[in-house]
C-alpha positions in Angstrom: 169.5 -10.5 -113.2 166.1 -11.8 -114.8 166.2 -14.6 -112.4 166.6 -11.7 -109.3 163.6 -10.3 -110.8 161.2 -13.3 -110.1 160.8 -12.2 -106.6 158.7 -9.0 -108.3 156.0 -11.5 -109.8 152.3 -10.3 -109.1 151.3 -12.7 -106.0 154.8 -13.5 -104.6 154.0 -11.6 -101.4 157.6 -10.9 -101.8 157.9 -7.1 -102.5 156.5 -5.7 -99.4 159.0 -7.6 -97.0 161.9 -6.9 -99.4 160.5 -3.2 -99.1 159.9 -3.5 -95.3 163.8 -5.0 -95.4 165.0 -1.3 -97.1 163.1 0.6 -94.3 164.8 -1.1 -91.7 168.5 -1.2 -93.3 167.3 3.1 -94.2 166.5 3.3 -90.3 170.0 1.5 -89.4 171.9 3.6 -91.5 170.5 6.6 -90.4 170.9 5.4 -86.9 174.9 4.6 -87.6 175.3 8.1 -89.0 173.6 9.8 -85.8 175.6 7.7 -83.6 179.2 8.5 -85.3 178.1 12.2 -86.0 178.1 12.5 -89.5 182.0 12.1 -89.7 182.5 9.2 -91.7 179.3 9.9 -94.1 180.0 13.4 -94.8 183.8 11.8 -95.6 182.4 9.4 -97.8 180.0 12.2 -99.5 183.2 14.7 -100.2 185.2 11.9 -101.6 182.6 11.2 -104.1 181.7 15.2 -104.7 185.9 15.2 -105.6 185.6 12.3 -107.7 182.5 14.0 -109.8 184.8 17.2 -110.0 188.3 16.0 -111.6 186.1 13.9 -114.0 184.6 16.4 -115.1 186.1 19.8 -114.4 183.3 20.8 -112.9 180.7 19.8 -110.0 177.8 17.6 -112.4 174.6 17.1 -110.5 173.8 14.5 -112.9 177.0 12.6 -112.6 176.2 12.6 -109.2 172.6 11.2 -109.3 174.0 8.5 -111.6 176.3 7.1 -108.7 173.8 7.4 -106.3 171.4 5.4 -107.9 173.6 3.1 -108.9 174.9 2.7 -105.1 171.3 2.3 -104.4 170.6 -0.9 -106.9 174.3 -2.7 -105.7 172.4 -2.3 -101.8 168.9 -3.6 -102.9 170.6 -6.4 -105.2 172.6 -7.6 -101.7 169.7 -7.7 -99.5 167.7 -9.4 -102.1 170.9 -12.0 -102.4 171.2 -11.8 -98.8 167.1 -12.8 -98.2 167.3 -15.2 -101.0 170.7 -16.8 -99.2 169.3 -16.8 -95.3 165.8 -18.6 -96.8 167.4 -21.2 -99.0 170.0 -22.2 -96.0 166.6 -22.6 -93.9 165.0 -24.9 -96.4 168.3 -26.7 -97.1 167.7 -27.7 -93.2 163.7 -28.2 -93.6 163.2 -29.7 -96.9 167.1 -30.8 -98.3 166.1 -32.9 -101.3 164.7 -30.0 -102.8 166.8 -28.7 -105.4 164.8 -26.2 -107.3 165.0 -22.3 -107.4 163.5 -21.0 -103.8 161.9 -18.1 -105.5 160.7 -20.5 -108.5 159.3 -22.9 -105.7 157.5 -19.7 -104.2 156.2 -18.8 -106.9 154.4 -22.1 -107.8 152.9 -22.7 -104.4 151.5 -19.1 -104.6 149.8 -19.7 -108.2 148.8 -23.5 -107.3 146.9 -21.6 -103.6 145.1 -19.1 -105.8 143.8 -21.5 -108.5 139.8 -22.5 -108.9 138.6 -25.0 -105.9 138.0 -28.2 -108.3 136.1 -31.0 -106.5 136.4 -34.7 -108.6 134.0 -37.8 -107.7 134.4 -41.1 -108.8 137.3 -43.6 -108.3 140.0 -46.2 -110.0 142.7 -46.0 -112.0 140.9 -42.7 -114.1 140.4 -40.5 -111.2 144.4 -40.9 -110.7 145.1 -39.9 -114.1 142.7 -36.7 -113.7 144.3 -36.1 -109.9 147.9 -36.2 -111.2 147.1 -33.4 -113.7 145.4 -31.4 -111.9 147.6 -30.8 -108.9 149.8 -29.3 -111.3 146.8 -26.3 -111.7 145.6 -25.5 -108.2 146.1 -26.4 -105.2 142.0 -26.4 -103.9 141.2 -29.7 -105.2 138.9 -31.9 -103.3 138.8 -36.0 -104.7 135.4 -37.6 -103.2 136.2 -41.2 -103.8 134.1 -44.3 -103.8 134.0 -46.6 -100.5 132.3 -49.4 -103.0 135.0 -51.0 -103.9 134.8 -55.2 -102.5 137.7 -56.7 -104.6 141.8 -57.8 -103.7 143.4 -56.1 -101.0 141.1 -53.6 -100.2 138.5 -56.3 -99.9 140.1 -58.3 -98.1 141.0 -55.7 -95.2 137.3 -54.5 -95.6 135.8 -58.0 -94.7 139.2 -58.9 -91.9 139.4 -55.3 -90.5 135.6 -53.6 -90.9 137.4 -50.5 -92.9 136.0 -49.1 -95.9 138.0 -50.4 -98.4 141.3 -47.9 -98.7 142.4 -48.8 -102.5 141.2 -46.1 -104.6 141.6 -43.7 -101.6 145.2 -44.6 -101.5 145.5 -43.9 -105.3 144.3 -40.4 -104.8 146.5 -39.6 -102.2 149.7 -41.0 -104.0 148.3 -39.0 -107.0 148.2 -36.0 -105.1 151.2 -36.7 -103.1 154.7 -33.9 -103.1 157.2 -37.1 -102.7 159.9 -38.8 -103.9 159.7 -42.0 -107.2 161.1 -44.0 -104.4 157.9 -43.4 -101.8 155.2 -43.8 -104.5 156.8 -47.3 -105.5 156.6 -48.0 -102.0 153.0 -47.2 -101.1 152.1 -48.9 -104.4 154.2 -52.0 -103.6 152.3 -55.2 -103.9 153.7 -58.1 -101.8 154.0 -61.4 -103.6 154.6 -64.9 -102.2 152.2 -67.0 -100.2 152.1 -65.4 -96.6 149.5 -63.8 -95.3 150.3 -60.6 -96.7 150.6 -61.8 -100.2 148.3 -59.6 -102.8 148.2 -56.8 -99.9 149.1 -53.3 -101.1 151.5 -51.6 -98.6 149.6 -48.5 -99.0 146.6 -49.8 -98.0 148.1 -51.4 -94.8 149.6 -48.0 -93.8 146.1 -46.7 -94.2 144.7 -49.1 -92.5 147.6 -48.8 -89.7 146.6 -45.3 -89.6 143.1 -45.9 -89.2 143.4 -47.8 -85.9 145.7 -45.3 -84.5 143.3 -42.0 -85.1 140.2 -44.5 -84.8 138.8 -43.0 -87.6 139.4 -42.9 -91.4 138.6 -39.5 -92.5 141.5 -38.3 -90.1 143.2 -41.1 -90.9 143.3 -39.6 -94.6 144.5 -36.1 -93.3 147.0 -37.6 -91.5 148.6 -39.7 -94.0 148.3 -36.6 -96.4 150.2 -34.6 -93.9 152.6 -37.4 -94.5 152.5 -37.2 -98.0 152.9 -33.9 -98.6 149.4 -33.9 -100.6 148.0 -31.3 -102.6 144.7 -31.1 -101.9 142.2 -33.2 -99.8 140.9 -37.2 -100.3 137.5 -37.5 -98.9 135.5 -40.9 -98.9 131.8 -40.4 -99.7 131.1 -42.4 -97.2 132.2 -43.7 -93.9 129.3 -46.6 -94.0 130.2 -50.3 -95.2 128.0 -50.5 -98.6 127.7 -52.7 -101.0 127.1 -52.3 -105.1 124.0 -54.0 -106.5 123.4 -54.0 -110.2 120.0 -54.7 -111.5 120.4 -56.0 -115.1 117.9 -55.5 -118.0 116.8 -59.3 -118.1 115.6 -58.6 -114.4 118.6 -60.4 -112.8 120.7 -58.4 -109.6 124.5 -59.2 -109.5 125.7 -58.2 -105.7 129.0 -56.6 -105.3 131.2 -53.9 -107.1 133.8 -56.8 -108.7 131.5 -58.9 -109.8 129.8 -56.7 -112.0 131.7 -56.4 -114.9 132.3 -60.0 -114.3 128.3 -61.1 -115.3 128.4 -59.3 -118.8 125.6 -58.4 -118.7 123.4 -55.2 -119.6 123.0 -53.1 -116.9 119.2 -50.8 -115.9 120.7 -49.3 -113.2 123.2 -50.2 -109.9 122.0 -49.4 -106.2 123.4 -48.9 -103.3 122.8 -51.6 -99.9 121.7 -50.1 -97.8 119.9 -48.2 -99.7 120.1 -45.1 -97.4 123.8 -44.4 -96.8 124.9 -41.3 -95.0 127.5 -39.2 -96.7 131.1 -37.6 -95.4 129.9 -33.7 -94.7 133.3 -33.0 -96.0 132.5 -34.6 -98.9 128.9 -32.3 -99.1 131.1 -29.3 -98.8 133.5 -29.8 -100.8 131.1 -30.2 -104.0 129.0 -27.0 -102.5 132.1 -24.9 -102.1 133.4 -25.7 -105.7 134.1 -23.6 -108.4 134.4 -26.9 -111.3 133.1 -29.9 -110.0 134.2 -33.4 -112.8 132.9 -36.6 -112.7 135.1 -39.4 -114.2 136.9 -40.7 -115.7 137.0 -44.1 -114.9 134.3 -46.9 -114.4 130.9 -45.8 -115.2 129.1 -47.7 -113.0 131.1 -49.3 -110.6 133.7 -45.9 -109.9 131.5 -42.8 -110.8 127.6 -44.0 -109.9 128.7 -45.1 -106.1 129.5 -41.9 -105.0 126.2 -40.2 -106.4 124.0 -43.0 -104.8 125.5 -42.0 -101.5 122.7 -40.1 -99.5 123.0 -36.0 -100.6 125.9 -36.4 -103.1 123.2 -36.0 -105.9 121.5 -33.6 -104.9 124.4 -31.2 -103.4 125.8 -31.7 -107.3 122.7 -30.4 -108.8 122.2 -27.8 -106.6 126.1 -26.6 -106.7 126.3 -23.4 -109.0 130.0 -24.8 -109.9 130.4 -25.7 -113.8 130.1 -29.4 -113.8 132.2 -31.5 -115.9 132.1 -35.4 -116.8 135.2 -37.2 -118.6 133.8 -39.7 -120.8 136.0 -42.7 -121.3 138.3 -43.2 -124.0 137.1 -46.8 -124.9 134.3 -49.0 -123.2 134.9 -51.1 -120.4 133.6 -55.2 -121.8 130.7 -56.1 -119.4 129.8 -52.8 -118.1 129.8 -49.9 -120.8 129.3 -52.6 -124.1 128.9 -50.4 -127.9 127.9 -47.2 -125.0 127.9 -43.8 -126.8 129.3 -40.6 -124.6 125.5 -39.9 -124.8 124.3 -43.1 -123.5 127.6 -42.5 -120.7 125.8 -39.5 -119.7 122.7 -40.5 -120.0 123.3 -43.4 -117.2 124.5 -40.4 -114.9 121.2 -38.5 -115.3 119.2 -41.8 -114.9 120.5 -42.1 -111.4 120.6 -38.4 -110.5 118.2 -36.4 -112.2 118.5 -33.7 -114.5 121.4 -30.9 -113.7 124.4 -33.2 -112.6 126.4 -31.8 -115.9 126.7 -29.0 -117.7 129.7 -30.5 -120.4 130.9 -33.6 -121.6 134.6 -33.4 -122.2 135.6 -36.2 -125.2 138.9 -37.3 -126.7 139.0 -36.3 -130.3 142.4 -37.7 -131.3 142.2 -41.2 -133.2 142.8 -44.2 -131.5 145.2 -46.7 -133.4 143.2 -50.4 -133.7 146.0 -51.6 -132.4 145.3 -50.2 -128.9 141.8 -51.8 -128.2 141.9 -54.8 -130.9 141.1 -58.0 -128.9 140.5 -56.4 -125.5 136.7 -56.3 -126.1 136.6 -52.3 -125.9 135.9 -50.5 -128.4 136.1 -46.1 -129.4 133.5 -44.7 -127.4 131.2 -43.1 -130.5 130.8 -39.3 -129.9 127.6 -38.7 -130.9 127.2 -34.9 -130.2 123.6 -34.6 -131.3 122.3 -36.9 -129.0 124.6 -34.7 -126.0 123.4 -31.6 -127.0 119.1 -33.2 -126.8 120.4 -33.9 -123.1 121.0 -30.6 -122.4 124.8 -30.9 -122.3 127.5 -29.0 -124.1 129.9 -30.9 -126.0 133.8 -30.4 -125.8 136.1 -32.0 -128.2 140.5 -32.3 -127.5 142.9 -34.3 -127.8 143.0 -36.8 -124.2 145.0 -39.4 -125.4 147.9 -40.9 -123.6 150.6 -41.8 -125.9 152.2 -43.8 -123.7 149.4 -46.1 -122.2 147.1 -47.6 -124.7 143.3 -46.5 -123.8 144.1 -44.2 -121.5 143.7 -40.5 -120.4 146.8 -38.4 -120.2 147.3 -36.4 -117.2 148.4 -32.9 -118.6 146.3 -33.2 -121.4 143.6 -33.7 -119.6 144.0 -31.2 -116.8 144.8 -28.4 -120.1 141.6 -29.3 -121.3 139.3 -28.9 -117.9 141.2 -26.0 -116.7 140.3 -24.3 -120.4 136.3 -25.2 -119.6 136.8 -23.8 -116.4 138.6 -20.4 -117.2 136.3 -20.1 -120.5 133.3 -21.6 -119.4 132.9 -21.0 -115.9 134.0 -17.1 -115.8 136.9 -18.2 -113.3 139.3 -15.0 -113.6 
């Protein structure tokens, strides 16, 4: 019976069919007992009237109220069973690997469509972990994703196709994707061997594929989501071929997003080439439409910093009256983010885009076992909250931690914790 009364929920959009449902089977009825003349109701009604009688010696109005509401609840519990059956046999056709409650899967696809529009920016392996938390909150989330990347298989079909390279987009969309284990190991498949397509990701082919048939990858990406069954949109920043400089603080410039890291050295500040780089409107709107926008986490300068070099990106973010959040990194990355505090990780963002870009830094305050880092050349990021707050930032603490992968974010924690800025901080009802 509590089950039955899930189709009541506030937002189920339920209630007015199922009442729209009585009208009609009321109009029927009524219809029937025109048609027949009364005979077989008014039978029906003196039966019952008899029945009330020899119970109770006498005619009991109550008695009688009592079976007719209870004759009312057996015909609204049938045509809810009888709705409930004639949708799940039409899903069993449409979707038959779905074997969840229909009115539970309602009910989450309402909730997820009225949650807060959330636009991410950055890229990498951390922008998955955020993306795979979040679709779990709302449905309006927007992933602007970096088109900087020049290394493995996305680098390769980036120099051999002239695409911008599909990795991390493919990431997102697999992060955000409704399917099955068996289709995410697929679009994540790596081939080995020593053909031609050894080190190519399948996903990135498909995308790729699906680039030459629409002729154009931002419908390519709308197309594969379709696909995919993703929540949400991937939007590249930019649709230009660019390439990431870094100019280091002994004057040197390392050229190229993989080679970065790869120069340890300290780095002033990356740049884009060319310099002036159109981005995706989509994109644009999708950080002016927001009601949260997050940066991170992943790759300081080589994930996040791309996307807010792209022409408008920075300015669209400062302008946005969305509560903006960055994820700093659970442990630096060796030759890019070396002994960085979260305040020197923010910091770097506000170099490169001017003052307004974020509102909070979000940390991980759980401990971080030595074993986890020792002899990777990370190390804790320090949380020095002093130095955040002279920035103008607000400081959030909570536990991030994955307990499963050693550095990393954890998904639900970290979509708990930016959903709580966003409902507490950012007067989101």
């Amino acid at each position: 019976m509590f089950h039955l009364l899930k189709w009541f929920y506030p937002g189920m959009k339920m209630k007015r069919w199922l009442m729209l449902f009585a009208v009609g089977v009321m109009l029927f009825s009524f219809g029937v007992a025109l048609a027949i003349n009364y005979e077989y109701l008014g039978r029906a009604e003196e039966e019952i009237f008899m029945l009330v009688w020899r119970t109770f010696g006498s005619y009991n109005y109550a008695a009688t109220m009592v079976i007719g509401v209870v004759i009312v609840i057996i015909g609204a519990c049938i045509m809810m069973y009888s709705t409930r059956s004639i949708i799940r046999s039409i899903i069993a056709v449409l979707i038959p690997d779905r074997s969840e409650s229909i009115v539970d899967m309602i009910y989450q696809e309402r909730k997820l469509g009225r949650g807060p529009a959330v636009t991410v920016i950055g890229g990498g392996h951390g922008l998955s972990v955020l993306l795979r938390g979040i679709k779990t909150a709302t449905n309006n989330v927007s992933a602007v994703v970096t088109v900087a990347d020049d290394g493995g298989s996305s680098g390769r079909l980036r120099e051999e196709l002239g695409i911008i390279p599909p990795g991390d987009l493919r990431n997102c969309l697999v992060a955000l994707a409704d399917t099955e284990p068996l289709m995410e190991k697929l679009l994540q498949h790596r081939f080995g061997g020593n053909s031609a397509l050894a080190g190519h990701n399948f996903g990135n082919l498909f995308i790729a594929a699906m680039n030459e048939v629409t002729g154009d990858m931002e419908t390519a990406l709308k197309e594969t989501s379709k696909v995919l069954a993703v929540r949400g949109r991937v939007i590249p920043a930019s649709k230009e071929h660019v390439r990431l400089d870094a100019l280091m603080t002994d004057g040197t410039v390392v050229e190229g997003e993989s080679q970065i890291p790869e120069a340890h050295k300290k780095i002033r500040r990356v740049r884009l080439f060319p310099k002036k780089v159109p981005a995706v409107p989509a994109a644009l709107e999708a950080i002016e439409s927001a009601d949260a926008i997050v940066l991170g986490p992943g790759s300081l300068y080589t994930s996040i910093m791309p996307n807010l070099l792209v022409d408008g990106v920075a300015d669209t973010l400062k302008k946005s009256k969305a509560i903006k959040i960055y994820i700093c990194n659970v442990l630096t990355q060796p030759g890019e983010t070396d002994n960085y505090t979260a305040a020197q990780h923010a910091k770097a963002i506000l170099d490169h885009t001017g003052h307004g870009a974020i509102d909070y830094v979000l940390v991980n305050s759980a401990p971080i076992p030595e074993s986890m880092w020792q002899g990777t050349g990370a190390t804790p990021v320090e949380i020095d909250e002093d130095k955040i707050n002279a920035l103008g930032m607000g400081l959030i603490k909570a536990d991030l931690m994955s307990e499963t992968q050693a550095g990393r974010h954890d998904p639900d924690k970290l979509c708990a914790a930016v959903m709580k800025i966003i409902y507490s901080m950012g007067g989101k009802d």
